[in-house]
Residue frames relative to the residue before (quaternion, step in Angstrom):
aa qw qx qy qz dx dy dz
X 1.0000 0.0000 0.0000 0.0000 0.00 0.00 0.00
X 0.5727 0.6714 -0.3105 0.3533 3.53 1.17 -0.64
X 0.6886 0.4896 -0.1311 0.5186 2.74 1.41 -1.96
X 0.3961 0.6351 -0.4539 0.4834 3.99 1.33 -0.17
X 0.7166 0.5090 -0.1953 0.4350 3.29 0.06 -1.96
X 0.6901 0.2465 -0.3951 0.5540 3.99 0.56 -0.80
X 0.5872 0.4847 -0.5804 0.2888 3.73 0.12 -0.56
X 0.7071 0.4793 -0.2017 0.4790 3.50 0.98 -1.34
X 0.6429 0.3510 -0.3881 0.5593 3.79 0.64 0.14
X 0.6404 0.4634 -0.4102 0.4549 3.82 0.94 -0.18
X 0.4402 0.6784 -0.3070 0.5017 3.70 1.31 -1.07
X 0.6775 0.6336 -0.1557 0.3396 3.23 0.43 -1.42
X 0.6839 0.4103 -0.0246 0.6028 3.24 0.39 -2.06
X 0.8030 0.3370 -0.3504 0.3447 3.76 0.28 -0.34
X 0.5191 0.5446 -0.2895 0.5917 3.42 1.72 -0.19
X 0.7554 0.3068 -0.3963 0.4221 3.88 0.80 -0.52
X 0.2965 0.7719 -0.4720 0.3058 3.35 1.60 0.44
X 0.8011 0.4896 -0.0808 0.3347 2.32 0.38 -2.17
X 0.4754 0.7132 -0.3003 0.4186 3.37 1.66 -0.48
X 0.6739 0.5890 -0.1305 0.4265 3.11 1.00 -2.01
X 0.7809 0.3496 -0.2564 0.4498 3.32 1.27 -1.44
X 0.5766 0.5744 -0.4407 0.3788 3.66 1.02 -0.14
X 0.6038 0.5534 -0.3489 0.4555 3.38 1.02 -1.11
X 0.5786 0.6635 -0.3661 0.3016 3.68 1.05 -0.86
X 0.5461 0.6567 -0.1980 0.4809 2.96 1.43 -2.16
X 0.7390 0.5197 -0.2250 0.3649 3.23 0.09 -1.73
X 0.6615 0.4795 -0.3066 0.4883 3.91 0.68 -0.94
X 0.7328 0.4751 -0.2647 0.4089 3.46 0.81 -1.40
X 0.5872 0.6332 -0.3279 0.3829 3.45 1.41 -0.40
X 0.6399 0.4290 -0.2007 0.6051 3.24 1.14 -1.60
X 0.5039 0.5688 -0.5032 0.4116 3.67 0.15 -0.48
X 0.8975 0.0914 -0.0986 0.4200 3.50 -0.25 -1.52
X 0.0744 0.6788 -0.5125 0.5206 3.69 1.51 1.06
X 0.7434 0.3885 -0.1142 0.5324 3.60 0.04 -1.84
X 0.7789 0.1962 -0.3776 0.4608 3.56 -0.36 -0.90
X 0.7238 0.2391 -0.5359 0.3629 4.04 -0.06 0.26
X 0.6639 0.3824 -0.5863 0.2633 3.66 0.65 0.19
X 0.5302 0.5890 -0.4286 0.4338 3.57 1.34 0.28
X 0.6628 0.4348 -0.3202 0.5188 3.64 0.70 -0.72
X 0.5114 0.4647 -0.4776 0.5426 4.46 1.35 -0.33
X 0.6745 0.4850 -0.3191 0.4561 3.68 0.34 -1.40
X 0.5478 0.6678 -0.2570 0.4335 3.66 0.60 -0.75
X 0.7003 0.6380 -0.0059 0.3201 3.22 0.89 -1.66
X 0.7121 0.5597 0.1003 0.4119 2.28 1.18 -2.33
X 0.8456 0.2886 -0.0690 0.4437 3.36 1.05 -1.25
X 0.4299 0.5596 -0.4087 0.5788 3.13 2.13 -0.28
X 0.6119 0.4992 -0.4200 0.4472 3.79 0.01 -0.59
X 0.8181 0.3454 -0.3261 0.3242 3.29 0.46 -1.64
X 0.6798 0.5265 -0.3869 0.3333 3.76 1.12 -0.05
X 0.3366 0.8078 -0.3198 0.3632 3.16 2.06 -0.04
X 0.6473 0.6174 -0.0372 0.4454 2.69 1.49 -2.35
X 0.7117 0.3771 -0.2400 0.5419 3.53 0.46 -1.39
X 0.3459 0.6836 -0.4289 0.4787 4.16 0.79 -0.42
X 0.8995 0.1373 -0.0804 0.4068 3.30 -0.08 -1.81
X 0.5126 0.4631 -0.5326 0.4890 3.74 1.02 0.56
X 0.7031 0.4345 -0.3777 0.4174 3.74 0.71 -0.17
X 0.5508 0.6446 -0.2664 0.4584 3.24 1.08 0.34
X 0.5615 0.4274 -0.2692 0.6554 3.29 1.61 -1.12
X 0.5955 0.4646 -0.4943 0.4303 3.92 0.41 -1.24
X 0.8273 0.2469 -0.3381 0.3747 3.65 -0.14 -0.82
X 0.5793 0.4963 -0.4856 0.4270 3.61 0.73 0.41
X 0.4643 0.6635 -0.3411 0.4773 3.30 1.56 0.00
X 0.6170 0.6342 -0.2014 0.4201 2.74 0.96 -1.65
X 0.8496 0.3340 -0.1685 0.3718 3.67 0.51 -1.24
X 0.5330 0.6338 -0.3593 0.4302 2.87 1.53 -0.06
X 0.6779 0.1802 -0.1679 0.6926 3.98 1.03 -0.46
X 0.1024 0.6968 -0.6741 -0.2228 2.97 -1.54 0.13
X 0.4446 -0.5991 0.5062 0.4327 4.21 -1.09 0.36
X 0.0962 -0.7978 0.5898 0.0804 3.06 -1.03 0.14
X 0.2778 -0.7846 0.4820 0.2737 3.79 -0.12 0.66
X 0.2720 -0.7736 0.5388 0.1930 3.84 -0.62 1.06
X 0.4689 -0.6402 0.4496 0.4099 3.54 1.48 -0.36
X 0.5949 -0.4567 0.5698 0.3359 3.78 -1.77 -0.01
X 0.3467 -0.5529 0.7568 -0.0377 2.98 -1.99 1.70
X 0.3347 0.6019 -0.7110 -0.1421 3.32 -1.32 0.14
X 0.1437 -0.7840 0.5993 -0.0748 3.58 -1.38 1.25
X 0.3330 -0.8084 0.4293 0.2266 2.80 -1.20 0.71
X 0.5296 -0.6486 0.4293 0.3383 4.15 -0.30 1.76
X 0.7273 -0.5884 0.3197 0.1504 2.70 -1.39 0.31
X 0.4737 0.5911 -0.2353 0.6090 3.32 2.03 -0.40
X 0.6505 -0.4983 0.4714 0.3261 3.51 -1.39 0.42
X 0.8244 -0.2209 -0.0261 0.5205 3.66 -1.06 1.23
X 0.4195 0.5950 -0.6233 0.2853 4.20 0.03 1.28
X 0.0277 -0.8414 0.5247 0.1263 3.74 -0.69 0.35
X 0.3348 -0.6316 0.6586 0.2349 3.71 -0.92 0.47
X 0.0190 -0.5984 0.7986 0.0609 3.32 -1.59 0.78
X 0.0170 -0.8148 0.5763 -0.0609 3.44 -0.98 1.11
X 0.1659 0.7564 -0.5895 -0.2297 3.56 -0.58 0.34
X 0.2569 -0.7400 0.5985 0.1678 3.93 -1.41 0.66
X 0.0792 -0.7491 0.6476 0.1154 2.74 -1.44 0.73
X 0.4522 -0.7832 0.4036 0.1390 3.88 -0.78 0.89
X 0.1072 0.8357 -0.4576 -0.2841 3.44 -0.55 0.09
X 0.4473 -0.8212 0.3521 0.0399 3.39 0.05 1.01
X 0.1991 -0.7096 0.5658 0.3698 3.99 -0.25 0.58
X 0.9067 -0.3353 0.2544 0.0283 3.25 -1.77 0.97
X 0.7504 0.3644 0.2110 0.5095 2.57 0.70 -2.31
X 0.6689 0.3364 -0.2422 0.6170 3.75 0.96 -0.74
X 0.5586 0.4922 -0.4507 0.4925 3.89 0.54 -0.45
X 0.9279 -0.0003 -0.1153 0.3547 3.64 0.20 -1.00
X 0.0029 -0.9092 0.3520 -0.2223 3.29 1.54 1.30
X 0.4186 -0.6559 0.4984 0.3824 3.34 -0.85 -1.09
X 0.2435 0.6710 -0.4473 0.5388 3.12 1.70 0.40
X 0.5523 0.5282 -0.5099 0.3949 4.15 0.68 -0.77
X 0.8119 0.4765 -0.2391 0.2377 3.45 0.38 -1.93
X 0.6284 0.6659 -0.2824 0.2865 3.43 1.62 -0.06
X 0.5094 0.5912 -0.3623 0.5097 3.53 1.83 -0.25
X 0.6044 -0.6158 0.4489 0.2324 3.65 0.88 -0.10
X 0.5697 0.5420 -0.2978 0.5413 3.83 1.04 -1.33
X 0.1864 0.7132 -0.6757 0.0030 3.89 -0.29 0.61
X 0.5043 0.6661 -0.4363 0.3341 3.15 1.05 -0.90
X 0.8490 0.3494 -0.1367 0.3721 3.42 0.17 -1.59
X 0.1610 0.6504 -0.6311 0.3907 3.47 1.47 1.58
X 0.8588 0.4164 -0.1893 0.2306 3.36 0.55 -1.72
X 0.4217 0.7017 -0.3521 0.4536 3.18 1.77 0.26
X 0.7407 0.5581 -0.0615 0.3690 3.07 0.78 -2.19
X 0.2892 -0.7180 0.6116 0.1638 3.74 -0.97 0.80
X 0.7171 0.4393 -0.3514 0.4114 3.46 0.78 0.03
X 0.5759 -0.6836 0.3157 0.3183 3.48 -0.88 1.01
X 0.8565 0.0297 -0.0898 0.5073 3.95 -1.73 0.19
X 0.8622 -0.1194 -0.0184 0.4920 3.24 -1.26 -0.57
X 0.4544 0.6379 -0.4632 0.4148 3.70 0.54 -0.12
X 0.5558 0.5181 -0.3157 0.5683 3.33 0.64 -1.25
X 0.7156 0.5111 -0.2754 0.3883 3.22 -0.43 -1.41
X 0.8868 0.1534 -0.1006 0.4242 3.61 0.15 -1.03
X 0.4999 0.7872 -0.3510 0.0845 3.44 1.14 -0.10
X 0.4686 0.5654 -0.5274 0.4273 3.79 0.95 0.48
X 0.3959 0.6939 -0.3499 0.4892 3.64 1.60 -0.87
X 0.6786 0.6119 -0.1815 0.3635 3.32 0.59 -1.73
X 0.7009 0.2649 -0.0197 0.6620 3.47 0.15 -1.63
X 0.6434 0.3506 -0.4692 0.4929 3.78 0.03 0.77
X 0.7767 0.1903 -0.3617 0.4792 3.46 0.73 0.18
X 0.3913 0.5116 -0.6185 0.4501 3.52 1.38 0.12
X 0.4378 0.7516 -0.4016 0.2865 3.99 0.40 -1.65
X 0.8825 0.1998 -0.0020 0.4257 3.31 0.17 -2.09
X 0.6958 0.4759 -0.4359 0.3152 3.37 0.98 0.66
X 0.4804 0.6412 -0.3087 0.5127 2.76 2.18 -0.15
X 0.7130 0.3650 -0.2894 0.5241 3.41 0.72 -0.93
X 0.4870 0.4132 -0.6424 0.4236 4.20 0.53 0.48
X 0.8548 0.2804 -0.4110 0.1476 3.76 -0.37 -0.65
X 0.6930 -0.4888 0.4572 0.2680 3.35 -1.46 -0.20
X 0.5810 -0.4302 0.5214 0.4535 3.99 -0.95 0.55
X 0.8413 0.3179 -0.3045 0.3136 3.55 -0.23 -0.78
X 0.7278 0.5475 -0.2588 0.3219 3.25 1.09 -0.55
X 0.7029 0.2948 -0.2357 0.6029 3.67 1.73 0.07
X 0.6948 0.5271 -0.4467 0.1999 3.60 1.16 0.52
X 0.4525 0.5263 -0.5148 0.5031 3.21 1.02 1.26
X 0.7674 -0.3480 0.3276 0.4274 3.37 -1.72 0.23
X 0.6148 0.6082 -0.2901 0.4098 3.89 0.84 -1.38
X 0.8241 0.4780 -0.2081 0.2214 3.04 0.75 -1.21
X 0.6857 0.4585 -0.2568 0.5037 2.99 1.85 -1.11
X 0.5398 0.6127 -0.4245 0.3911 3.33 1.03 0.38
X 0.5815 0.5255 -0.3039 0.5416 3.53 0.97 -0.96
X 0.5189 0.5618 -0.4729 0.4376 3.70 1.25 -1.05
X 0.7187 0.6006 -0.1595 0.3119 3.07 0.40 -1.97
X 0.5238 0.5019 -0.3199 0.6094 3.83 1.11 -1.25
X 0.6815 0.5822 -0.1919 0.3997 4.07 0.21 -0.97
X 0.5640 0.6541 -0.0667 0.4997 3.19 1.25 -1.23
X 0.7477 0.3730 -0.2124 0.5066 3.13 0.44 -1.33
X 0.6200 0.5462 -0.3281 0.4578 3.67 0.77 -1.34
X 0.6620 0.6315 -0.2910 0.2799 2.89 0.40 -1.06
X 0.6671 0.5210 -0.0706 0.5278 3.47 1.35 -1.63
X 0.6667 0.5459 -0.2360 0.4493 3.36 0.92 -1.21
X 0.6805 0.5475 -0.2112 0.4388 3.19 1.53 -1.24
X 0.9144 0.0709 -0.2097 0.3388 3.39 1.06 -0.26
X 0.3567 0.5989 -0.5696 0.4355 2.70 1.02 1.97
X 0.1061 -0.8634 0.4592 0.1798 3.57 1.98 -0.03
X 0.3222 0.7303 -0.5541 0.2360 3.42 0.29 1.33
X 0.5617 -0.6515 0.3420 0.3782 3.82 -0.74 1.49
X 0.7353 0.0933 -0.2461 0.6246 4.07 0.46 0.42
X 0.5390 -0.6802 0.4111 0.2788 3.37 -1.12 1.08
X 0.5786 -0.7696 0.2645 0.0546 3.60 -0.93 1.36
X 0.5853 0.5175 0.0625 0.6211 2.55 2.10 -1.12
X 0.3687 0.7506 -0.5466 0.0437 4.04 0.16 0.13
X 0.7713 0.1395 -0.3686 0.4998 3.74 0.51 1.10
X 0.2176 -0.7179 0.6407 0.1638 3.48 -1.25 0.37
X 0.1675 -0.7647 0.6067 0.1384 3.59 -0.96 0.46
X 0.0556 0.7077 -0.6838 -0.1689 3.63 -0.91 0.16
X 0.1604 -0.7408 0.6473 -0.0811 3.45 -0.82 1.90
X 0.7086 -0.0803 -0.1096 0.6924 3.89 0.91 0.99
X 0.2062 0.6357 -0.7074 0.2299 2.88 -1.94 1.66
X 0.0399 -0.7606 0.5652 -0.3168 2.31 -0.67 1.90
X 0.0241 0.7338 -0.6710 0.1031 3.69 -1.08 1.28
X 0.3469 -0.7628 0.5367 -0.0988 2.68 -1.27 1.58
């Protein structure tokens, strides 16, 4: 019976081994389970802020590269007998030529501190609205109240602006019309 009792206390001890060693297995398993899906996840999300880093970087090099500029409201009288155009424009303007050194060459610094509109804009902007003015006031009701028309306006527009800011690349490379309205 003795020799029972050790078989059965040896039985025992060799089964809570095996216990001891499974549970061991079993920790060491989950353990480093966890530390690569923490060190993938880790990986994963460090890169992806790496990633998202350098697209916000380009956006704001975008950014400086145009700015919009609001040119404000036109109303004019068309070219027909009592019709009027209410326009407002809005510009978008490369970056780099607005606040270049291309401003300091027209001479007009003064009329910075006058002028709500930035660099060389500023500088020239009665120029400005005197040829927006006279292209608005050449056309006719019929000729800008279709889609065609306010584009050709627009196409016209732009020359027009570009032309008198007379700057070696063209200052201006979009035009918005954010109200139009003929009366």
């Amino acid at each position: 019976m003795a020799d029972e009792d050790e078989n059965e206390e040896g039985t025992n001890e060799g089964e809570g081994s095996k216990k001891k060693g499974g549970k061991k297995k079993l920790i060491i398993i989950v353990v480093a389970v966890l530390l690569l899906a923490g060190g993938a996840a880790f990986m994963f999300l460090g890169g992806g802020e790496e990633k998202v880093a350098e697209e916000d970087e380009l956006i704001q090099e975008e950014k400086h590269l145009t700015e919009v500029v609001d040119l404000g409201s036109f109303i004019v009288n068309l070219s027909q007998n009592a019709t009027f155009l209410k326009v407002k424009i809005m510009l978008e303007c490369d970056g780099e030529i607005l606040h270049g050194s291309t401003a300091a060459t027209h001479g007009n610094a003064a009329a910075v501190a006058v002028s709500k509109f930035p660099g060389v804009l500023g500088q020239l902007e009665a120029r400005v609205k005197d040829n927006v003015i006279k292209v608005l006031s050449s056309k006719k009701a019929p000729e800008v109240l279709n889609a065609d028309g306010k584009e050709e306006l627009r196409e016209e527009l732009l020359d027009a602006i570009n032309e008198a800011v007379e700057t070696e690349e063209p200052l201006v490379t979009e035009l918005y019309f954010t109200e139009f309205i003929i009366q």
